[in-house]
NUKE-14803 format. One line per field, with one value per atom (N, C-alpha, C): residue number from 1; residue in one letter; chain; atom name; x, y, z. Coordinates in steps of 0.1 Angstrom, whole numbers. Last residue first. Layout:
! residues N
num <- c(NUM ...)
residu <- c(A ...)
chaine <- c(A ...)
atome <- c(CA ...)
u <- c(X ...)
v <- c(Y ...)
w <- c(Z ...)
//
This chain:
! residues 77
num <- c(77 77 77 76 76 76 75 75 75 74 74 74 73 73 73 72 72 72 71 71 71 70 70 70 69 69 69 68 68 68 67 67 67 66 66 66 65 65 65 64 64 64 63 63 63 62 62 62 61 61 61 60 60 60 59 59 59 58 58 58 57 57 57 56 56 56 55 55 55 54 54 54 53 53 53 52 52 52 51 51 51 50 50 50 49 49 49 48 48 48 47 47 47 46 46 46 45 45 45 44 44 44 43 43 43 42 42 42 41 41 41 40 40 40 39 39 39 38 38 38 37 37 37 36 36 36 35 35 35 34 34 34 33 33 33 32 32 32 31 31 31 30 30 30 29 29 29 28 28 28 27 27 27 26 26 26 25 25 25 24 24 24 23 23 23 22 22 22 21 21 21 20 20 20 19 19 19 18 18 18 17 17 17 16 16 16 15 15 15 14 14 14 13 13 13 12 12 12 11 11 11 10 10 10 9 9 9 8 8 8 7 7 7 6 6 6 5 5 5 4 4 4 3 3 3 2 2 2 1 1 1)
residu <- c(X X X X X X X X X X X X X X X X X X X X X X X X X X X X X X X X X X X X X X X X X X X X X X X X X X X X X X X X X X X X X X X X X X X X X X X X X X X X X X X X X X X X X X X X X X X X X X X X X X X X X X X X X X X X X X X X X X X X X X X X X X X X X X X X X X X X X X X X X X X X X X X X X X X X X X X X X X X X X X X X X X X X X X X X X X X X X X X X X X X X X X X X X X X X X X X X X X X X X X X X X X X X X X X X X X X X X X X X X X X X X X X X X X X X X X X)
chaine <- c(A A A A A A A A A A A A A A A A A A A A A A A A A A A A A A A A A A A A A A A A A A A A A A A A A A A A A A A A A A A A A A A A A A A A A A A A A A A A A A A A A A A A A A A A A A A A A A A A A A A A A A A A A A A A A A A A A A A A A A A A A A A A A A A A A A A A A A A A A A A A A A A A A A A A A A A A A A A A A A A A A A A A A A A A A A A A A A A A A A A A A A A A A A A A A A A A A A A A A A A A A A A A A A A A A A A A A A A A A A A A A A A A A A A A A A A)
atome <- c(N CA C N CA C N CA C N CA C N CA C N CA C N CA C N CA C N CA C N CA C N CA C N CA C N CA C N CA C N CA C N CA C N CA C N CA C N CA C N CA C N CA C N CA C N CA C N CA C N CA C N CA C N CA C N CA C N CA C N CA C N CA C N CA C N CA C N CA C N CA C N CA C N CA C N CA C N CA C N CA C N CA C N CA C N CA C N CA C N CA C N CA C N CA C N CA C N CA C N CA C N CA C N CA C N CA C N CA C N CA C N CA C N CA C N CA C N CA C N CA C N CA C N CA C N CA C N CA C N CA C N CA C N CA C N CA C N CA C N CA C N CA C N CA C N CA C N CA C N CA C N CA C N CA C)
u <- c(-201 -207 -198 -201 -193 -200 -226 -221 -210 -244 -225 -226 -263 -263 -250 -279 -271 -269 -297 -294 -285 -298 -290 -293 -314 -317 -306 -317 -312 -310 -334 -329 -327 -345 -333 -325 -372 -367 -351 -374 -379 -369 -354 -364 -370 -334 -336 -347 -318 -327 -330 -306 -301 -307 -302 -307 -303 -279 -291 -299 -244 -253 -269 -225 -240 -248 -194 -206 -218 -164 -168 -178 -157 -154 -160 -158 -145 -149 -191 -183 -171 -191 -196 -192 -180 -176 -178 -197 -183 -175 -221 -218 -207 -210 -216 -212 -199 -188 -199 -223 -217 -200 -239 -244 -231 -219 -220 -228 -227 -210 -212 -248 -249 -234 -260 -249 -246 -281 -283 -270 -290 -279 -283 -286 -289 -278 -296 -285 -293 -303 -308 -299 -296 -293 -297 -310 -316 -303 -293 -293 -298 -288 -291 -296 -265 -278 -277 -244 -259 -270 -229 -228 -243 -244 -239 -239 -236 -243 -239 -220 -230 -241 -198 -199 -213 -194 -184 -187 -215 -216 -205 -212 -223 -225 -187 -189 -197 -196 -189 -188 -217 -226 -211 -197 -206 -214 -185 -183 -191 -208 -198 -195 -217 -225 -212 -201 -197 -204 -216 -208 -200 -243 -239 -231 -263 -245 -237 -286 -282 -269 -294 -295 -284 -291 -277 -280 -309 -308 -297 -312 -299 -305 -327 -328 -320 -322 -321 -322 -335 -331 -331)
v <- c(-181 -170 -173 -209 -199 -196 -212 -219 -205 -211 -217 -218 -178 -199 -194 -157 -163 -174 -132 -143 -146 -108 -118 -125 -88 -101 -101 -67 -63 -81 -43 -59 -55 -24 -25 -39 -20 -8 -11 -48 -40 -29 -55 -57 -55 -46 -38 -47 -67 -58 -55 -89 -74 -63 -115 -99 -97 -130 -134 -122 -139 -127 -132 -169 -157 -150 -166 -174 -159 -160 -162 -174 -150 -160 -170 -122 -122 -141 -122 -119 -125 -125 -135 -132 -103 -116 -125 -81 -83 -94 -88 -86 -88 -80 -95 -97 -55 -62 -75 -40 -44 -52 -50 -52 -54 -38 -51 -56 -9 -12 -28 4 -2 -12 -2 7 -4 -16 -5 5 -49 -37 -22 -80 -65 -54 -98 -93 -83 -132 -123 -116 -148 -144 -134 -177 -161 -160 -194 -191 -179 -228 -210 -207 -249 -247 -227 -252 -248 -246 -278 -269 -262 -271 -280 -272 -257 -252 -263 -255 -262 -261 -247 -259 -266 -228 -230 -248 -210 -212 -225 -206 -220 -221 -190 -208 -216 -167 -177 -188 -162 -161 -168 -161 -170 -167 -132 -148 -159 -115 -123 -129 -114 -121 -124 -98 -117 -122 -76 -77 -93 -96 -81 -80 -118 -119 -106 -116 -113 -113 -121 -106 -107 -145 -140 -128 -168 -159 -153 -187 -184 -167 -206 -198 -193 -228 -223 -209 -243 -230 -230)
w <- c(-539 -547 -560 -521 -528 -538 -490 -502 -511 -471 -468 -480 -474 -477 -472 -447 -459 -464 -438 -441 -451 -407 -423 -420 -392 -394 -406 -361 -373 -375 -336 -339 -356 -330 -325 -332 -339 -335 -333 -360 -357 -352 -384 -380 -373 -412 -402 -402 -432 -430 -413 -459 -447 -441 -475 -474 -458 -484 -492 -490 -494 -481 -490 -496 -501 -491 -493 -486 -492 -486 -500 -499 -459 -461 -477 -467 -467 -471 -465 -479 -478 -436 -446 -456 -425 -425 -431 -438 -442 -442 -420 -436 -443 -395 -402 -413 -403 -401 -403 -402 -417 -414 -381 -391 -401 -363 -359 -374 -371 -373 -368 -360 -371 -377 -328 -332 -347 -320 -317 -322 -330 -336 -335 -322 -314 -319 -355 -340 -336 -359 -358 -344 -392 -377 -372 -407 -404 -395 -438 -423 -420 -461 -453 -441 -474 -463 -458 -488 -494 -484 -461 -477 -484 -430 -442 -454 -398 -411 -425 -379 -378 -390 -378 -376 -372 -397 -399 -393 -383 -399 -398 -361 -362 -379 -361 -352 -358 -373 -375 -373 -349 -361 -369 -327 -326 -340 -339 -333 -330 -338 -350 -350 -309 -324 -333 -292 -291 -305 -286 -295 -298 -280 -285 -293 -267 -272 -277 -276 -261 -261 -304 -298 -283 -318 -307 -306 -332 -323 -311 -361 -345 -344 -385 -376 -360 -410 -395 -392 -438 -433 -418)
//
């Protein structure tokens, strides 16, 4: 499991939370990302991205006052 930190990236996270699925993540390997989600609409578009690209959301939680963590495998649900 990896760990990517893109709090500082804002709204750029989805992109880059794509990127490093796509190239730097191996089949069945999972992943924390951890965003700056002061406005909840960056959470459920993550969320969304990973569904669209048919990849396991694994959880979705609020972690502290601002920051917001998925994880998921590269692998098809």
């Amino acid at each position: 499991m990896k760990r990517f930190d893109l709090r500082e990236l804002k709204d750029e996270a989805i992109d880059r939370m794509l990127a490093i699925i796509d190239g730097e993540l191996a089949e069945s390997e999972a992943a924390i990302f951890i965003f700056e989600a002061t406005d909840f609409s960056i959470v459920q578009r993550s969320a969304d991205a990973i569904k669209e690209l048919n990849y396991e959301l694994l959880n979705s939680l609020k972690y502290n006052e601002v920051d917001w963590t998925i994880s998921m495998r590269k692998r098809s649900v």
